[in-house]
PDB file of the backbone (N, CA, C, O) and the ligand in Angstrom, with CONECT records:
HET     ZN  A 101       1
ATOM      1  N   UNK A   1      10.420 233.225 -20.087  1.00  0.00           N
ATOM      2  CA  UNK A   1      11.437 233.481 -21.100  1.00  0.00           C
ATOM      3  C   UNK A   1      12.811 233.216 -20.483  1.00  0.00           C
ATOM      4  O   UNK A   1      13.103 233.499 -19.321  1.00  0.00           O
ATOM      5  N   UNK A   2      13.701 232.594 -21.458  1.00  0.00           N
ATOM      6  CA  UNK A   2      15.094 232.166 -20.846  1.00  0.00           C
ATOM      7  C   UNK A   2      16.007 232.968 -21.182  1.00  0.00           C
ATOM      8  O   UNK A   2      15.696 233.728 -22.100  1.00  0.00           O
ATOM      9  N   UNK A   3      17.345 233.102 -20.635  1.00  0.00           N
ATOM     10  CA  UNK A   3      18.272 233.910 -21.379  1.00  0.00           C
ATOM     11  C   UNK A   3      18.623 233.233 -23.047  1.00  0.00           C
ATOM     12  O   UNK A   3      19.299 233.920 -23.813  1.00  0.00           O
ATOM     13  N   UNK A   4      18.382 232.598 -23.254  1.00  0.00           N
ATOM     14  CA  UNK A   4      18.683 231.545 -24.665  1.00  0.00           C
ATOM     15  C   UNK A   4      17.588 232.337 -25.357  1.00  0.00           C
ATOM     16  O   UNK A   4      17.668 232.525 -26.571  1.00  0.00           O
ATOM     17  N   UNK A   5      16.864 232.675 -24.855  1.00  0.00           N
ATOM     18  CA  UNK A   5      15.360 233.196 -25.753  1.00  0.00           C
ATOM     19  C   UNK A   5      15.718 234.727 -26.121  1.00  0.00           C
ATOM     20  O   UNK A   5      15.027 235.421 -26.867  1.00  0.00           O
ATOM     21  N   UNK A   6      17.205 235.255 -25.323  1.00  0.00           N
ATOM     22  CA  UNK A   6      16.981 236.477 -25.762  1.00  0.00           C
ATOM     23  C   UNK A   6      18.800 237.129 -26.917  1.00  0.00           C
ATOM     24  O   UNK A   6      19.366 238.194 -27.165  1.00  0.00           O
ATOM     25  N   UNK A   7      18.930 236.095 -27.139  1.00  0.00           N
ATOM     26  CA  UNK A   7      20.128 236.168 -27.727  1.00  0.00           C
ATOM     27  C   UNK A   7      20.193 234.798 -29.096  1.00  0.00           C
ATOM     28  O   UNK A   7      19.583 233.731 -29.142  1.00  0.00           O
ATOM     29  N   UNK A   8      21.006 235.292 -29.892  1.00  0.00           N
ATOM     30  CA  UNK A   8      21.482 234.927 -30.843  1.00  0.00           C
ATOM     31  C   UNK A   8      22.960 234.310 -31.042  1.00  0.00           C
ATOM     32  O   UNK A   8      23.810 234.853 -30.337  1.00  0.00           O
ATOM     33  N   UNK A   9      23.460 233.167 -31.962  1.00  0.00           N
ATOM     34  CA  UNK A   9      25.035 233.427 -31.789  1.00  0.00           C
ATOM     35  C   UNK A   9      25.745 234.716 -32.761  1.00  0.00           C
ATOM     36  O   UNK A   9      25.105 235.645 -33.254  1.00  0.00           O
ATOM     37  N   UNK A  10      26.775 234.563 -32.846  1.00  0.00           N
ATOM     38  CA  UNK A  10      27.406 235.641 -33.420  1.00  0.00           C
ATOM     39  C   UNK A  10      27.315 235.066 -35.040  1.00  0.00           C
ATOM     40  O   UNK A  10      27.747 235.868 -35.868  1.00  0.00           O
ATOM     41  N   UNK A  11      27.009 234.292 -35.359  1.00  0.00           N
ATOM     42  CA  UNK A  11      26.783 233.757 -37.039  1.00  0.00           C
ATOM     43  C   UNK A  11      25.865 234.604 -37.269  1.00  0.00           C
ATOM     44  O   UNK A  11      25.525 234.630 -38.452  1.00  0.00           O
ATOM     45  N   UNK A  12      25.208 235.472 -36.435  1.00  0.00           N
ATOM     46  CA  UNK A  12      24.032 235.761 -37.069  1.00  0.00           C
ATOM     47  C   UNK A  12      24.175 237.254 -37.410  1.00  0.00           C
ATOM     48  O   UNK A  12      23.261 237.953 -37.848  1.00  0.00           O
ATOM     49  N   UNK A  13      25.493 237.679 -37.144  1.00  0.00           N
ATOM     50  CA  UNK A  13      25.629 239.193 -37.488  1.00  0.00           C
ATOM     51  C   UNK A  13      27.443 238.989 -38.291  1.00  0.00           C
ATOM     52  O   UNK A  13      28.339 239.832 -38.258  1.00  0.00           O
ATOM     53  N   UNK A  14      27.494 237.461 -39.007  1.00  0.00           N
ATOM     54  CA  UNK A  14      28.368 237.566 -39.938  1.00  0.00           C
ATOM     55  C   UNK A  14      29.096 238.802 -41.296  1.00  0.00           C
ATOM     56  O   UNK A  14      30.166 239.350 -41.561  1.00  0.00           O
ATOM     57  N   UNK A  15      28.032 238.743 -41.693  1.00  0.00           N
ATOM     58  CA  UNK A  15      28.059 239.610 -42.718  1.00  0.00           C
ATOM     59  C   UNK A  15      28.583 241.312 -42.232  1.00  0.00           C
ATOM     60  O   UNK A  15      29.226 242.148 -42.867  1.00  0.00           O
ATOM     61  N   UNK A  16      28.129 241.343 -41.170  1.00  0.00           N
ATOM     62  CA  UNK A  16      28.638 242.756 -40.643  1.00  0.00           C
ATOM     63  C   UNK A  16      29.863 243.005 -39.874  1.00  0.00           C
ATOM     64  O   UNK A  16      30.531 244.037 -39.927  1.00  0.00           O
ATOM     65  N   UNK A  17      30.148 241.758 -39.007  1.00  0.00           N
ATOM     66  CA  UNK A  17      31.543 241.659 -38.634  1.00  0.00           C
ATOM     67  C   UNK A  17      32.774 241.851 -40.075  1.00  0.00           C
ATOM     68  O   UNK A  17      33.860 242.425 -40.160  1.00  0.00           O
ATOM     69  N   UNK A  18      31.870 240.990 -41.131  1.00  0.00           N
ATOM     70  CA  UNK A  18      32.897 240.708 -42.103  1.00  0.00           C
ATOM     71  C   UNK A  18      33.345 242.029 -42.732  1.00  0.00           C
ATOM     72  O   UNK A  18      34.439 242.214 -43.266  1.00  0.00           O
ATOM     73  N   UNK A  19      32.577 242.724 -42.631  1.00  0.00           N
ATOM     74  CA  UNK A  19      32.554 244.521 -43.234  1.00  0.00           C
ATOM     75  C   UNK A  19      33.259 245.435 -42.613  1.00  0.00           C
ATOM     76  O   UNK A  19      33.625 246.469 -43.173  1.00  0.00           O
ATOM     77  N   UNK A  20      33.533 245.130 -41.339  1.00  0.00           N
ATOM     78  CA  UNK A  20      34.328 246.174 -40.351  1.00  0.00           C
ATOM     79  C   UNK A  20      35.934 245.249 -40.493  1.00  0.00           C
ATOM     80  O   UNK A  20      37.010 245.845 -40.540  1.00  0.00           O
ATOM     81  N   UNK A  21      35.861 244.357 -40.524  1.00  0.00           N
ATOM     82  CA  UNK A  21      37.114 243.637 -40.072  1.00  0.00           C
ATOM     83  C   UNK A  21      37.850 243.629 -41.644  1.00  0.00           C
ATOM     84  O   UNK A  21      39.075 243.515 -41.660  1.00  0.00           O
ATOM     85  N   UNK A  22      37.195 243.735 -42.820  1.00  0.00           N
ATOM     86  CA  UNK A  22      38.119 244.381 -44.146  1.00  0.00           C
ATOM     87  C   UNK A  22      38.132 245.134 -44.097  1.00  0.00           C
ATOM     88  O   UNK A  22      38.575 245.586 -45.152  1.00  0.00           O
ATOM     89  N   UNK A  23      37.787 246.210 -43.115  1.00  0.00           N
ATOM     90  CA  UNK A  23      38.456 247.889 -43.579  1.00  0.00           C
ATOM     91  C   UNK A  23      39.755 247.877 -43.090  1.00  0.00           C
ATOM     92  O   UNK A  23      40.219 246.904 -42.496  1.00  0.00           O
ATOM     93  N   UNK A  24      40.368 248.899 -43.304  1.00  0.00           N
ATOM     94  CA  UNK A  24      41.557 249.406 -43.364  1.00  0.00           C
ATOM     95  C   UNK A  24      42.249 249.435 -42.046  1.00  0.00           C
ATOM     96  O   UNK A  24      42.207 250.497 -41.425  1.00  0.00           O
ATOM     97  N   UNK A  25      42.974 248.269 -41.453  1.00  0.00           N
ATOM     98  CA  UNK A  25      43.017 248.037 -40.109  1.00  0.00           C
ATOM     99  C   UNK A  25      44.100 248.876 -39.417  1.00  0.00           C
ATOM    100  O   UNK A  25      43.865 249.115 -38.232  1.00  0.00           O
ATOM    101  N   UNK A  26      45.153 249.332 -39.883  1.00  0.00           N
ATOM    102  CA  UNK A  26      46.093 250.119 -38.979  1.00  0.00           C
ATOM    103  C   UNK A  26      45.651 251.181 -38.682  1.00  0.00           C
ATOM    104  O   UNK A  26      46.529 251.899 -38.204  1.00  0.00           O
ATOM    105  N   UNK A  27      44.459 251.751 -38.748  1.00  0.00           N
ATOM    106  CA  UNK A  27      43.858 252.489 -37.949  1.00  0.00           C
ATOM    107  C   UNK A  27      42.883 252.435 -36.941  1.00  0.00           C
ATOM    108  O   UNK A  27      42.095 253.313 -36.589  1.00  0.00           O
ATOM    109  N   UNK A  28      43.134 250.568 -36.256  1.00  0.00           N
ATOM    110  CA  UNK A  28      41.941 250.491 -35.570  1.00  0.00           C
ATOM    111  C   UNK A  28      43.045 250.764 -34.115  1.00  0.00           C
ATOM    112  O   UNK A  28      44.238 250.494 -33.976  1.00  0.00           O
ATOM    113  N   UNK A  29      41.954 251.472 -33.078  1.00  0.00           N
ATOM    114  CA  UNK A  29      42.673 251.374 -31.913  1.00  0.00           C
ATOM    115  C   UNK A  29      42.992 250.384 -30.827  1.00  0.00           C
ATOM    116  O   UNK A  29      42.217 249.431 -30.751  1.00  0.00           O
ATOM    117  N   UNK A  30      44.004 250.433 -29.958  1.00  0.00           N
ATOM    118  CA  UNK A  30      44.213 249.173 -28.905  1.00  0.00           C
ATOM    119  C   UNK A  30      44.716 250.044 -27.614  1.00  0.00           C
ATOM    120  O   UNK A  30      45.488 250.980 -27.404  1.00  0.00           O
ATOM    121  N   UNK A  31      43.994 249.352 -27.005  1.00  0.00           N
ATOM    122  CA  UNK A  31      44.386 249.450 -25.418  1.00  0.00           C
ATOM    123  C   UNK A  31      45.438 248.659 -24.980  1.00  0.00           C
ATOM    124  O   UNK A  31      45.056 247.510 -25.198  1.00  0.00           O
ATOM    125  N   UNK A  32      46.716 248.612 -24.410  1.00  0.00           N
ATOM    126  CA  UNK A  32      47.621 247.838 -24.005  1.00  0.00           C
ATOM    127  C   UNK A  32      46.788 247.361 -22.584  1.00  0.00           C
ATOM    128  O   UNK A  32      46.199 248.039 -21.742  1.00  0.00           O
ATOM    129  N   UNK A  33      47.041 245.665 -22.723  1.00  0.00           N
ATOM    130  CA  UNK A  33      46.585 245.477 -21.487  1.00  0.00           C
ATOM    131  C   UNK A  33      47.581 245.476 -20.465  1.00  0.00           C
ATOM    132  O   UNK A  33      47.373 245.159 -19.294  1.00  0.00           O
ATOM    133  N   UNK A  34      48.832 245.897 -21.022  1.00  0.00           N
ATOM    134  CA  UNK A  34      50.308 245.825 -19.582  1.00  0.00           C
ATOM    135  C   UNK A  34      50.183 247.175 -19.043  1.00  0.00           C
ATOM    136  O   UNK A  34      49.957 247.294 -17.839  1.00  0.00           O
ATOM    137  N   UNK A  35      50.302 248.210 -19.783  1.00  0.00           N
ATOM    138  CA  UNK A  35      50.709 249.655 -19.770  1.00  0.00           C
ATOM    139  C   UNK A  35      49.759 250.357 -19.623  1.00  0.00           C
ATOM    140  O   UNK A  35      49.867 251.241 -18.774  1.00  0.00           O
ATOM    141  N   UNK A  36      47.986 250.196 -20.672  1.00  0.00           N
ATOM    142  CA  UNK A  36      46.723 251.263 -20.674  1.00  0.00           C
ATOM    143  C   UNK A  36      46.889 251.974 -21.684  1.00  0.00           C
ATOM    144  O   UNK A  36      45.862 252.467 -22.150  1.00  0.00           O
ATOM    145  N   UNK A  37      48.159 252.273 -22.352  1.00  0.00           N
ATOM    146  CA  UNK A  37      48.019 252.889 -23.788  1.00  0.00           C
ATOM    147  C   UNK A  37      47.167 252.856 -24.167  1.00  0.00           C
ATOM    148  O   UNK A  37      46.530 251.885 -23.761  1.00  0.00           O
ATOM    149  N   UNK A  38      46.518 253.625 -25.034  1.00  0.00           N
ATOM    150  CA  UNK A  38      45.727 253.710 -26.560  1.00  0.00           C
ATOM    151  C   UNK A  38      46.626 254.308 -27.838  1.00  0.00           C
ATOM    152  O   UNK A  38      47.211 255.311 -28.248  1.00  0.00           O
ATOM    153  N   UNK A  39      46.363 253.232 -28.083  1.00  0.00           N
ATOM    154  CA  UNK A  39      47.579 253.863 -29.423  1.00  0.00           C
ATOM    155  C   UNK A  39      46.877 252.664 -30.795  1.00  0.00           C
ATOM    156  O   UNK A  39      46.301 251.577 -30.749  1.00  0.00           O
ATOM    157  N   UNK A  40      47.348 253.653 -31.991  1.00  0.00           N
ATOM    158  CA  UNK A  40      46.506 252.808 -33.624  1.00  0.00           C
ATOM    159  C   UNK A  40      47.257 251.744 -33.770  1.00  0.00           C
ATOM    160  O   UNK A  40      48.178 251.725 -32.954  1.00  0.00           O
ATOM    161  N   UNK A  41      47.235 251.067 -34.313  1.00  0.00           N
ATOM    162  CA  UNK A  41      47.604 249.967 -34.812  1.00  0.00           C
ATOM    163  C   UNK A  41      48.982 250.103 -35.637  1.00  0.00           C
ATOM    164  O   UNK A  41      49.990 249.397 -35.680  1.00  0.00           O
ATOM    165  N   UNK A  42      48.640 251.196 -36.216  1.00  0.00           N
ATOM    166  CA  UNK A  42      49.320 251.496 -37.747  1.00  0.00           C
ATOM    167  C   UNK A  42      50.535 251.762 -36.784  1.00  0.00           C
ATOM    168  O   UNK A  42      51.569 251.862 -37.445  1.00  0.00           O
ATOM    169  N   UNK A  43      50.742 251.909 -35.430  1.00  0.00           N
ATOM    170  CA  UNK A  43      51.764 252.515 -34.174  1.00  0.00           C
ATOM    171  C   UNK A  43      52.788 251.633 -33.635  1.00  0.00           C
ATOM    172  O   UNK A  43      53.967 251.777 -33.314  1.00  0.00           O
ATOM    173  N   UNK A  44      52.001 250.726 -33.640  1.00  0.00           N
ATOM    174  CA  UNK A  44      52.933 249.622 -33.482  1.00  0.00           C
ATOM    175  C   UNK A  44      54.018 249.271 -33.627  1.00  0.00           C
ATOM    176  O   UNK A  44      54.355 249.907 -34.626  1.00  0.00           O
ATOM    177  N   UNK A  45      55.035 248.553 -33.266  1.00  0.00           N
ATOM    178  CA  UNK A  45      56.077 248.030 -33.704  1.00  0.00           C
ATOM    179  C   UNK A  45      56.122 246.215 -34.174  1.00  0.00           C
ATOM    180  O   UNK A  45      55.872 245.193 -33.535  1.00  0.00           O
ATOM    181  N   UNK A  46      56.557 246.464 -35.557  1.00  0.00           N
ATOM    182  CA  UNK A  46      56.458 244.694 -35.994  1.00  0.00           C
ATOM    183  C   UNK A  46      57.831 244.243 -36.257  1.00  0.00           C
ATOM    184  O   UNK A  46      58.661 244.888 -36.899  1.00  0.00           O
ATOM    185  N   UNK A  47      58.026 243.023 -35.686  1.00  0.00           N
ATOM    186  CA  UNK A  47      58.606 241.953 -35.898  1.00  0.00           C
ATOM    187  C   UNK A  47      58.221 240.896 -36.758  1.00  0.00           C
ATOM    188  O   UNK A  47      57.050 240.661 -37.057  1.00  0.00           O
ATOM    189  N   UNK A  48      59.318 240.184 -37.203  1.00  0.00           N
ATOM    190  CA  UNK A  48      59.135 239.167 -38.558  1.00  0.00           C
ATOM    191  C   UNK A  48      60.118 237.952 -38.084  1.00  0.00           C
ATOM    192  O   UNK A  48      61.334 237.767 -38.137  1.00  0.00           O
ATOM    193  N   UNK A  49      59.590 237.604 -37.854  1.00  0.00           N
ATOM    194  CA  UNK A  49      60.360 235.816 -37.696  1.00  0.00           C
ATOM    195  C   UNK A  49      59.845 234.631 -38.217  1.00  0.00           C
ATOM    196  O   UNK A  49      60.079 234.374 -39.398  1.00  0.00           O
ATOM    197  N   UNK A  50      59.177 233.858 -37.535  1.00  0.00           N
ATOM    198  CA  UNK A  50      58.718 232.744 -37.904  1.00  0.00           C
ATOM    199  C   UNK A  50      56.994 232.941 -38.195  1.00  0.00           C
ATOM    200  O   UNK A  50      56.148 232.262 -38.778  1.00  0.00           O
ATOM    201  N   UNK A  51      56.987 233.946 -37.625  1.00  0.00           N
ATOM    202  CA  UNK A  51      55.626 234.812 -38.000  1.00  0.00           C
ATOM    203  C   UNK A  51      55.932 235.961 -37.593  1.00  0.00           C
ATOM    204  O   UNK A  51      57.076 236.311 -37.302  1.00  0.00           O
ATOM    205  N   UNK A  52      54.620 236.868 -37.520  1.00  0.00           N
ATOM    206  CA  UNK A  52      54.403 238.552 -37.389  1.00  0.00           C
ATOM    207  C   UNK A  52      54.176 238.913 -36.097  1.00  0.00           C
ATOM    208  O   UNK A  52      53.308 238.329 -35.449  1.00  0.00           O
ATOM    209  N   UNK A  53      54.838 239.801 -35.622  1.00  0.00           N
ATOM    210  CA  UNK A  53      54.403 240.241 -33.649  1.00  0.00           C
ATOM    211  C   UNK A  53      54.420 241.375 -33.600  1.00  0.00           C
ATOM    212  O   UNK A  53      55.468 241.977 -33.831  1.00  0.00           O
ATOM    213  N   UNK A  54      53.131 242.104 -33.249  1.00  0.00           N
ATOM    214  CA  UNK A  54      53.385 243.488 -33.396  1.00  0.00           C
ATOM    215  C   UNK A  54      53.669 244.084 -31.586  1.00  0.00           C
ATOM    216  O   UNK A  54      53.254 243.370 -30.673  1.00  0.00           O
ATOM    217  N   UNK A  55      54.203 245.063 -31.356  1.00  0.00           N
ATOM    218  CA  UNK A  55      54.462 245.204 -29.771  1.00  0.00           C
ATOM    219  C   UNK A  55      53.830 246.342 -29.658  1.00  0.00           C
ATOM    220  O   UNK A  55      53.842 247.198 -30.543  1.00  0.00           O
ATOM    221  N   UNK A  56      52.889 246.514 -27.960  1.00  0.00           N
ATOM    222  CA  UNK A  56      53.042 247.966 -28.137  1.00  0.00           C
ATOM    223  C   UNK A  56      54.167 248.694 -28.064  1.00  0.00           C
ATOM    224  O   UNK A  56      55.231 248.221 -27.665  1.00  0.00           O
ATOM    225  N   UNK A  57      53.997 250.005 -28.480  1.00  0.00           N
ATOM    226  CA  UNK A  57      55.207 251.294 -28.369  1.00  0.00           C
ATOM    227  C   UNK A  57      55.718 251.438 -27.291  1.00  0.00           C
ATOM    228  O   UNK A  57      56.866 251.208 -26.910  1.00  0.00           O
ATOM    229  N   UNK A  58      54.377 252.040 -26.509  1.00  0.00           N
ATOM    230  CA  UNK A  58      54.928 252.304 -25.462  1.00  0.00           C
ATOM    231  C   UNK A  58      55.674 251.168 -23.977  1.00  0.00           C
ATOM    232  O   UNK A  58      56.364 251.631 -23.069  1.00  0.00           O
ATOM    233  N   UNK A  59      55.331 249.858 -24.099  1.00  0.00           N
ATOM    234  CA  UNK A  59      55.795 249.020 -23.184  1.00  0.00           C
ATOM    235  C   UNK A  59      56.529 248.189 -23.992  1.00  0.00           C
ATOM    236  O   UNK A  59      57.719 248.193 -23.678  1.00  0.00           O
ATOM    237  N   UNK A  60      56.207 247.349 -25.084  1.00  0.00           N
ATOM    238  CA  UNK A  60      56.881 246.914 -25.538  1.00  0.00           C
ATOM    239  C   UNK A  60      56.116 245.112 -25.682  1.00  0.00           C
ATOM    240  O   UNK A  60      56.490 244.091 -26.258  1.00  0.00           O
ATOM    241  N   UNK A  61      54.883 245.471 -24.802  1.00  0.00           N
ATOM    242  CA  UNK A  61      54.466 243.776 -24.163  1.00  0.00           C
ATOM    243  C   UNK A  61      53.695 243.479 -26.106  1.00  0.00           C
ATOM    244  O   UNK A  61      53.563 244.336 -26.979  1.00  0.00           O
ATOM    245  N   UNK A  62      53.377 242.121 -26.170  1.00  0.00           N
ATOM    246  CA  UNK A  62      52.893 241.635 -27.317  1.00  0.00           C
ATOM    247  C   UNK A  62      51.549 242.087 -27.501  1.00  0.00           C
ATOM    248  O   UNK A  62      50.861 242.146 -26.482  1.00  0.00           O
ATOM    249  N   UNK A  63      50.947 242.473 -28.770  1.00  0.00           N
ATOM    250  CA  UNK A  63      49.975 243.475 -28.883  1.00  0.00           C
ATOM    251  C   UNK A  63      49.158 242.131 -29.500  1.00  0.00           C
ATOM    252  O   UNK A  63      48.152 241.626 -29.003  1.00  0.00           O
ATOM    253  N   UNK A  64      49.819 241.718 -30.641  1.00  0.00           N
ATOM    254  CA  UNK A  64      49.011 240.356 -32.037  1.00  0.00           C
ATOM    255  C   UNK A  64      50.478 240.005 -32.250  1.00  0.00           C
ATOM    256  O   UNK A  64      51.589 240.520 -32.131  1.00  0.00           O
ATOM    257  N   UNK A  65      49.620 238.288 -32.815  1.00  0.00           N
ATOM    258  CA  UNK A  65      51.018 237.539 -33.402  1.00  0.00           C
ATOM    259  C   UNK A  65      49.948 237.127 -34.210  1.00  0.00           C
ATOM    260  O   UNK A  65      48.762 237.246 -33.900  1.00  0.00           O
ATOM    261  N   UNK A  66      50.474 236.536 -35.478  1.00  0.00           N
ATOM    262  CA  UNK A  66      50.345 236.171 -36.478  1.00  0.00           C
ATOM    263  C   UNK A  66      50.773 235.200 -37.341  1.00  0.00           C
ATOM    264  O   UNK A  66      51.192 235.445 -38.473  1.00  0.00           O
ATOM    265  N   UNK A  67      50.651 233.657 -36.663  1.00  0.00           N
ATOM    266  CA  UNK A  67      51.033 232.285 -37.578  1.00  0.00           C
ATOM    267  C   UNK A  67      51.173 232.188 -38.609  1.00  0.00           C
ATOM    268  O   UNK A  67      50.063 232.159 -39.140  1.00  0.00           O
ATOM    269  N   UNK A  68      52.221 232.081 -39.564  1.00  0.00           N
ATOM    270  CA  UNK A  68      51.765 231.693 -41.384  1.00  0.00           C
ATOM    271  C   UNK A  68      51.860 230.482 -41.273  1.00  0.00           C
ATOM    272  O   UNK A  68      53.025 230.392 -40.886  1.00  0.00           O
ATOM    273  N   UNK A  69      51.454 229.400 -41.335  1.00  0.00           N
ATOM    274  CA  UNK A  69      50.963 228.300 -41.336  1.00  0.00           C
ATOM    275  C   UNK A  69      50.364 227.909 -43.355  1.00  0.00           C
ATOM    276  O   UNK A  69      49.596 228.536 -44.085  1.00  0.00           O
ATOM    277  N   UNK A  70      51.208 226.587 -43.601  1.00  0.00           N
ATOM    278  CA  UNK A  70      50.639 226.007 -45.095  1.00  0.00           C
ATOM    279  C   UNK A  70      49.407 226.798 -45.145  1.00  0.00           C
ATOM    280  O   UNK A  70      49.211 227.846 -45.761  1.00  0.00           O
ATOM    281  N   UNK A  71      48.561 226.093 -44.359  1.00  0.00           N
ATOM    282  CA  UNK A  71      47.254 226.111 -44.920  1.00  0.00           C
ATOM    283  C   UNK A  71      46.383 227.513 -44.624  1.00  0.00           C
ATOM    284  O   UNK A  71      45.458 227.980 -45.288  1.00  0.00           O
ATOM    285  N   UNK A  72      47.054 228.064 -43.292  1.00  0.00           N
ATOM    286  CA  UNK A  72      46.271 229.056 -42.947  1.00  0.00           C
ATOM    287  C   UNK A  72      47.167 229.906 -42.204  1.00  0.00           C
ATOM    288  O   UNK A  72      48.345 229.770 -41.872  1.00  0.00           O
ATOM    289  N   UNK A  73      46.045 231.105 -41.971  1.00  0.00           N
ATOM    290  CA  UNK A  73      47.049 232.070 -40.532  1.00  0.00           C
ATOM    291  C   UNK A  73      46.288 231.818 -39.193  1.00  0.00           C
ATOM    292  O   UNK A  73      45.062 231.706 -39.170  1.00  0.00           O
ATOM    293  N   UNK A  74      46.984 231.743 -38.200  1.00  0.00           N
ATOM    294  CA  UNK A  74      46.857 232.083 -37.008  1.00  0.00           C
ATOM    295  C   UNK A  74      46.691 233.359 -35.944  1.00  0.00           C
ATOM    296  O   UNK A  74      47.627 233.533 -35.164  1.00  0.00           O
ATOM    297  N   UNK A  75      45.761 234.090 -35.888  1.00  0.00           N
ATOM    298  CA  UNK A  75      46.129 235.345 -35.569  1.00  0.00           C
ATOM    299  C   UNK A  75      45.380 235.212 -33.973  1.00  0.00           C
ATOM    300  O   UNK A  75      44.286 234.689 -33.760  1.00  0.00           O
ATOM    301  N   UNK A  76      46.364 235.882 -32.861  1.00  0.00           N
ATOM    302  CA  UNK A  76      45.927 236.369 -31.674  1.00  0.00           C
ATOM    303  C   UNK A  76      46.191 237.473 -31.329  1.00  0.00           C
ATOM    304  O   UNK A  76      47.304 237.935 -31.079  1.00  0.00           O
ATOM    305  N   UNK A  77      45.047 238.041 -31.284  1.00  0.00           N
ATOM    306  CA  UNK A  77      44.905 239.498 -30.727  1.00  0.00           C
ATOM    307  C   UNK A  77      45.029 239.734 -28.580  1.00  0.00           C
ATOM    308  O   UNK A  77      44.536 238.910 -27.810  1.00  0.00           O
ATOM    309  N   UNK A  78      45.692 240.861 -28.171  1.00  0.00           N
ATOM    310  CA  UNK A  78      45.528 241.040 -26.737  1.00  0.00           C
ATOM    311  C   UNK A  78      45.096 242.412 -26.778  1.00  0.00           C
ATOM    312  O   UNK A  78      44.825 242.985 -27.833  1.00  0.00           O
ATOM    313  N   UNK A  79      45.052 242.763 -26.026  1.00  0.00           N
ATOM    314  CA  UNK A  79      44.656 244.007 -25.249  1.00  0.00           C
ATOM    315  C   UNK A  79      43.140 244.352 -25.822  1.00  0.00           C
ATOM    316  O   UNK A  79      42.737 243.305 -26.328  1.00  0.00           O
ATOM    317  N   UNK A  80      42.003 245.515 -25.970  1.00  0.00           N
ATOM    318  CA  UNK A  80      41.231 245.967 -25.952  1.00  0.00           C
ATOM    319  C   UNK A  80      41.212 246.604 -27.278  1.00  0.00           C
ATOM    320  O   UNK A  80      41.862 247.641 -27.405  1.00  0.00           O
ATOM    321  N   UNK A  81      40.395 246.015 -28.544  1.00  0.00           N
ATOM    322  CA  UNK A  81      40.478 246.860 -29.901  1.00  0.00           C
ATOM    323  C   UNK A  81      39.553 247.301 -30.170  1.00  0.00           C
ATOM    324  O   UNK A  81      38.460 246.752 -30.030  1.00  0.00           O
ATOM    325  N   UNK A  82      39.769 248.559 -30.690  1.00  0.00           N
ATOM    326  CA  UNK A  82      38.495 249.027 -31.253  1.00  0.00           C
ATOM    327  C   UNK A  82      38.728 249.601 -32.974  1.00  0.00           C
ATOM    328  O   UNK A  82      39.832 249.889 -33.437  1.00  0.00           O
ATOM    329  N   UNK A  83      37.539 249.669 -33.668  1.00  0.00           N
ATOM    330  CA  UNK A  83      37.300 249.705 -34.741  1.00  0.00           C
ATOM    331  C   UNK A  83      36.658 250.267 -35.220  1.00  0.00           C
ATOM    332  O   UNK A  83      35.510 249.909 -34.959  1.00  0.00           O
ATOM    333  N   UNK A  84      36.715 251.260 -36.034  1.00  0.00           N
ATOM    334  CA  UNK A  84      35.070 252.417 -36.737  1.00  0.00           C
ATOM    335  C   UNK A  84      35.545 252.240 -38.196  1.00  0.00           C
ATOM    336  O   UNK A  84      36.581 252.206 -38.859  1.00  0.00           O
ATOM    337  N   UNK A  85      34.336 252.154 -38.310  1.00  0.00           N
ATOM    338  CA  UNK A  85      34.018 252.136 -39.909  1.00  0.00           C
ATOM    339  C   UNK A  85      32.733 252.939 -40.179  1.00  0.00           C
ATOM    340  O   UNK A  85      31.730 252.714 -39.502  1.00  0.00           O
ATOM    341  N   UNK A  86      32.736 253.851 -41.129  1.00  0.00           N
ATOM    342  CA  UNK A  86      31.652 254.688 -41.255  1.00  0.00           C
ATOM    343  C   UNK A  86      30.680 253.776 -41.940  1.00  0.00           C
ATOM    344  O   UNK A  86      31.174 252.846 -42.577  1.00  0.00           O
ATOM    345  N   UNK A  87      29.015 253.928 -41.903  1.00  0.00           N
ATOM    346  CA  UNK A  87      28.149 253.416 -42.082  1.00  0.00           C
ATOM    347  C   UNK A  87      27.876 253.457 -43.440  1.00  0.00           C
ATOM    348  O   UNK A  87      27.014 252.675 -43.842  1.00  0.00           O
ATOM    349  N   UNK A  88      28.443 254.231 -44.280  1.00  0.00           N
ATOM    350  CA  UNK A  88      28.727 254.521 -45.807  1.00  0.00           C
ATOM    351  C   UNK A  88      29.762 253.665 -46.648  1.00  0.00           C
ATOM    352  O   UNK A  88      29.858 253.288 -47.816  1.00  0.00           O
ATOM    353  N   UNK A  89      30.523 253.538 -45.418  1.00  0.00           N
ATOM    354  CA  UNK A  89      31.214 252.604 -46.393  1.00  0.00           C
ATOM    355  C   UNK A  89      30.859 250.701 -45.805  1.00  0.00           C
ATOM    356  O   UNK A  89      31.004 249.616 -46.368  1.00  0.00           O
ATOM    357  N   UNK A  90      30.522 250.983 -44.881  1.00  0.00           N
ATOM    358  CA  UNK A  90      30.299 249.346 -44.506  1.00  0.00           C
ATOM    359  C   UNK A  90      29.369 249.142 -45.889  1.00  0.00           C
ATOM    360  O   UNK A  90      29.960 248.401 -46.675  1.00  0.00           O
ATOM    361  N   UNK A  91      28.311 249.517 -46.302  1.00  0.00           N
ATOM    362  CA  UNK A  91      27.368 249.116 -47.333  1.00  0.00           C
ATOM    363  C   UNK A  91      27.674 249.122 -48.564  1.00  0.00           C
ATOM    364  O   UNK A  91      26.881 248.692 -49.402  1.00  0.00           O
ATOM    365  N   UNK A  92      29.260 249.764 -49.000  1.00  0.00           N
ATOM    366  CA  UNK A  92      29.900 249.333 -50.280  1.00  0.00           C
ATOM    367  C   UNK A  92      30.060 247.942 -50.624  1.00  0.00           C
ATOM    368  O   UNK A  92      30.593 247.626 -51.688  1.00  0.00           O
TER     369      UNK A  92
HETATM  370 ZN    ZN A 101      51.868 248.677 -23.501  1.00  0.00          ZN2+
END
């Protein structure tokens, strides 16, 4: 048996990523990767320019930016996120 034999790609747990990642995001948590914070999302500090930059609080380093782009957005996430969604509502 190979390691290929024991894994899947991530297409294959679409539908469930897609369920956590529409919930209600300023309450998901982040780890600053400059500082070690944990702090929500909703904590953040945002900027608006040519796109969206949220900073952490406590250091100040770039947390997500956010491209508006014609056709699409661009979003890069840093530091360490985490996310809960209760199992009751993922199945709404
Ligand atoms: Zn920080």
């Amino acid at each position: 048996m190979s390691v290929s034999d024991l894994h899947l790609d991530a297409n294959a747990v679409a539908a469930t990523l897609q369920q956590i990642f529409v919930s209600e995001p300023t309450s998901a948590e982040r780890v600053c990767q400059s500082c070690g914070q944990q702090r929500a999302l909703g904590a953040h500090r945002m900027f608006r320019g040519a796109g969206i930059v949220l900073r952490c609080p406590a250091c100040g380093d770039i947390a997500a930016s956010v491209a508006v782009l014609p056709d699409r957005y661009v979003v890069r996430l840093r530091g360490t996120w985490s996310m809960t969604r209760a199992e009751a509502e993922a199945s709404d």
